[in-house]
C-alpha atoms as one frame of an Amber mdcrd trajectory, in Angstrom:
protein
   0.000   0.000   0.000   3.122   2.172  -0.165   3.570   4.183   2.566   0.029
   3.980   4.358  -0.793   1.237   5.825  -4.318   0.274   5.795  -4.954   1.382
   9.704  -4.798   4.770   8.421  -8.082   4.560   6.062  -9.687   3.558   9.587
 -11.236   6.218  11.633  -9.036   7.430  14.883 -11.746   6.712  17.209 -12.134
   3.174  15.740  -8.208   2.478  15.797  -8.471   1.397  19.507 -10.953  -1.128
  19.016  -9.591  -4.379  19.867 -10.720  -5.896  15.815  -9.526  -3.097  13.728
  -5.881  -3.725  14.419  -6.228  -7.148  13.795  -8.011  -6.874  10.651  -6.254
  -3.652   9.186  -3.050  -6.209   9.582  -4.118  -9.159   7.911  -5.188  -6.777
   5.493  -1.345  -5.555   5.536  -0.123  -9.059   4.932  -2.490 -10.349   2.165
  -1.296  -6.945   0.130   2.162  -7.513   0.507   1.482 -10.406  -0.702  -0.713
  -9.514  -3.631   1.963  -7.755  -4.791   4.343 -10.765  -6.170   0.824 -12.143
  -7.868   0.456  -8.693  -9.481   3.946  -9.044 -11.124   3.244 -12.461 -12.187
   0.051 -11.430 -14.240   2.030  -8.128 -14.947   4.629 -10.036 -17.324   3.019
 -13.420 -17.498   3.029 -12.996 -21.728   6.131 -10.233 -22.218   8.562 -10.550
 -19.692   9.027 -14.593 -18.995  12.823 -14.357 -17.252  10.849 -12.201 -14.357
   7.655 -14.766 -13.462   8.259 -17.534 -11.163   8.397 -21.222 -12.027   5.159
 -22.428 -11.168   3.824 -18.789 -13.240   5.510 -20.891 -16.111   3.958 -24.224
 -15.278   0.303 -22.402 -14.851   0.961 -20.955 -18.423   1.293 -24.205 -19.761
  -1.433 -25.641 -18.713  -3.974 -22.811 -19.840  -2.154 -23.467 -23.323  -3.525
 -27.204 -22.902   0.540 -28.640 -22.585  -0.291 -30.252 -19.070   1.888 -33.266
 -20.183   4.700 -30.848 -20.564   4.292 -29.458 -17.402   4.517 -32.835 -16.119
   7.685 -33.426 -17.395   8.742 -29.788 -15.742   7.789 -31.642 -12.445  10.316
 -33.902 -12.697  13.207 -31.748 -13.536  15.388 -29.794 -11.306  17.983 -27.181
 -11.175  16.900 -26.109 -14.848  15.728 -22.835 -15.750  12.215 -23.029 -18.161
  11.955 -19.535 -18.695  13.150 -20.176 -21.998  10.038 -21.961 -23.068   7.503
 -19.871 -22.564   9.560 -17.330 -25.620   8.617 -20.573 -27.396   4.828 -21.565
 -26.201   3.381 -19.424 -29.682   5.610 -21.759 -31.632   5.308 -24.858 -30.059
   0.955 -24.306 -30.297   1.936 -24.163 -34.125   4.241 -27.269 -34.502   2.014
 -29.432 -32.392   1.680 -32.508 -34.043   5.118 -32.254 -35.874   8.357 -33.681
 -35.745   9.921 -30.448 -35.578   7.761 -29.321 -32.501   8.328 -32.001 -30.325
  12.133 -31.857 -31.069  12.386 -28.288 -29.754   9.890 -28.895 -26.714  12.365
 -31.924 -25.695  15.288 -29.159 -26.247  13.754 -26.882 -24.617  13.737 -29.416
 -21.519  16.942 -30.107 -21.870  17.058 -33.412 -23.537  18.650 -33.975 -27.219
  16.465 -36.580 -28.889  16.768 -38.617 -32.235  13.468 -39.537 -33.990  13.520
 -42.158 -36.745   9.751 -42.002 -38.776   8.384 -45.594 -40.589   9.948 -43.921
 -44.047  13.625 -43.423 -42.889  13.979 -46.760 -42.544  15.490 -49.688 -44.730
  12.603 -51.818 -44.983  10.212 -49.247 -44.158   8.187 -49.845 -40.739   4.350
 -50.243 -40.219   3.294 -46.559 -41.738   2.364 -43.396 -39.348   4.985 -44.907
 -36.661   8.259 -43.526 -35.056  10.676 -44.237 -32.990  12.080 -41.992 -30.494
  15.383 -41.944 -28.311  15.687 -39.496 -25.624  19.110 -38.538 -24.189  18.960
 -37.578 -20.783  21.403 -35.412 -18.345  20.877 -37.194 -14.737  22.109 -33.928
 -13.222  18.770 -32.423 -14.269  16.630 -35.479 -12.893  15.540 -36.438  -9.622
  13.280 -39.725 -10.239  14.312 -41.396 -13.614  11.537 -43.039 -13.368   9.096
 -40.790 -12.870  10.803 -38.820 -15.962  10.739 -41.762 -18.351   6.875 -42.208
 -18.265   6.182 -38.377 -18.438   8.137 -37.981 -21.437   6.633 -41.192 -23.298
   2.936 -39.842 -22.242   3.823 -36.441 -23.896   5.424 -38.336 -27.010   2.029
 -39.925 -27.283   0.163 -36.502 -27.218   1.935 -34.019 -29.084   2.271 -35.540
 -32.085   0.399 -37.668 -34.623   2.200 -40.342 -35.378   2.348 -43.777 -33.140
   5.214 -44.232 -30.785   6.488 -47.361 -31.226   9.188 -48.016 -29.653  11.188
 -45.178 -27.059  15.134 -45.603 -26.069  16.558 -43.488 -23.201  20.166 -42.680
 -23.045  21.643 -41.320 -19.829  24.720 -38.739 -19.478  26.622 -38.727 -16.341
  28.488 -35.525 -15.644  30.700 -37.272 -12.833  31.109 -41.274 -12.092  31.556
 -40.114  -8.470  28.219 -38.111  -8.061  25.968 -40.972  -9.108  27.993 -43.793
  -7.299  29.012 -45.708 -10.163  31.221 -48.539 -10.084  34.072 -49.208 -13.194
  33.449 -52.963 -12.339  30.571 -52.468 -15.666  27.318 -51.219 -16.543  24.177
 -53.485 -17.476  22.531 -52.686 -20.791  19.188 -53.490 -20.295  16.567 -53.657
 -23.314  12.803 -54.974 -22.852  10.177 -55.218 -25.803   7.027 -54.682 -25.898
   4.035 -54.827 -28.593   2.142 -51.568 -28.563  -1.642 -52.319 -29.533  -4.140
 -49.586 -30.732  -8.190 -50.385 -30.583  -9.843 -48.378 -33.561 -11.402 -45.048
 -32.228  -9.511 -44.217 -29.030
């Protein structure tokens, strides 16, 4: 309220009352805190490195990218500011290769996406496969990340995912406790099934 406070709107001979305090300072508080809403809604559309993270996630959502968000959720130390000078352009590729490559950029992942055309045979038409490189500094529940991302590969765009690979960086050996005695490579199959009209 700058540099009234809200007791001073009250009239003197009210100001002792026991409830006018009390109410002129929870009034105080809740404008204080209006204030860090106001600047969300202030530059929620032209000033995205300002807002606050869940300002981002909130955006998202309105736009209809909840599965996006969802992969937000399981990301950490990463700033998504970034995206949201995107959101116009990833409404418009929706549904493309191209869009769901820069959303998974965007999150910090490098991808490679093979369609049913590229390759030699050719694979059952209108499918894809995806591989998904991740940076473990980034992700707290593997997981948790793994089955967000394949939900959003199965909304964004049109084609059918058929089959989804995840590599994993490791910035440091000694931060994720691995041992030089080997690595498992673990692969499991699957046969993805689509009913007509769902």
């Amino acid at each position: 309220m700058g540099v009234k406070t809200s007791i001073d709107f009250v009239a003197y001979n009210l100001r002792d009352v026991e409830l006018w305090p009390k109410v002129t300072d929870m009034l105080d508080y809740i404008v204080s805190n209006f204030d860090t809403e106001l600047e969300d809604i202030k530059y929620k559309y032209r000033g995205p490195d300002v807002v606050r993270e869940e300002v981002i996630k909130e955006i998202i959502i309105e736009l209809g990218f909840e599965y996006i968000k969802d992969i937000m959720d399981t990301i950490s130390n990463f700033e998504f500011n970034v995206l949201l000078d995107f959101i116009s352009l990833l409404n418009l590729l929706k549904g493309s290769r191209e869009g769901m490559e820069l959303v998974l950029k965007l999150l910090g992942f490098d991808s490679v996406i093979r369609e049913w055309w590229e390759k030699d045979p050719q694979d059952e038409p209108h499918t894809y496969d995806l591989t998904v490189i991740m940076n473990t500094t980034y992700i707290t529940d593997v997981d948790a990340t793994l089955d967000k991302v394949q939900v959003f590969a199965r909304n964004y765009v049109y084609p059918i995912l058929k089959t989804i690979d995840f590599t994993f960086q490791f910035d440091s050996f000694l931060e994720k406790n691995a041992n030089m005695a080997g690595f498992v490579k673990m692969k499991l199959f699957g046969t993805i099934r689509q009913r007509a009209g769902v």
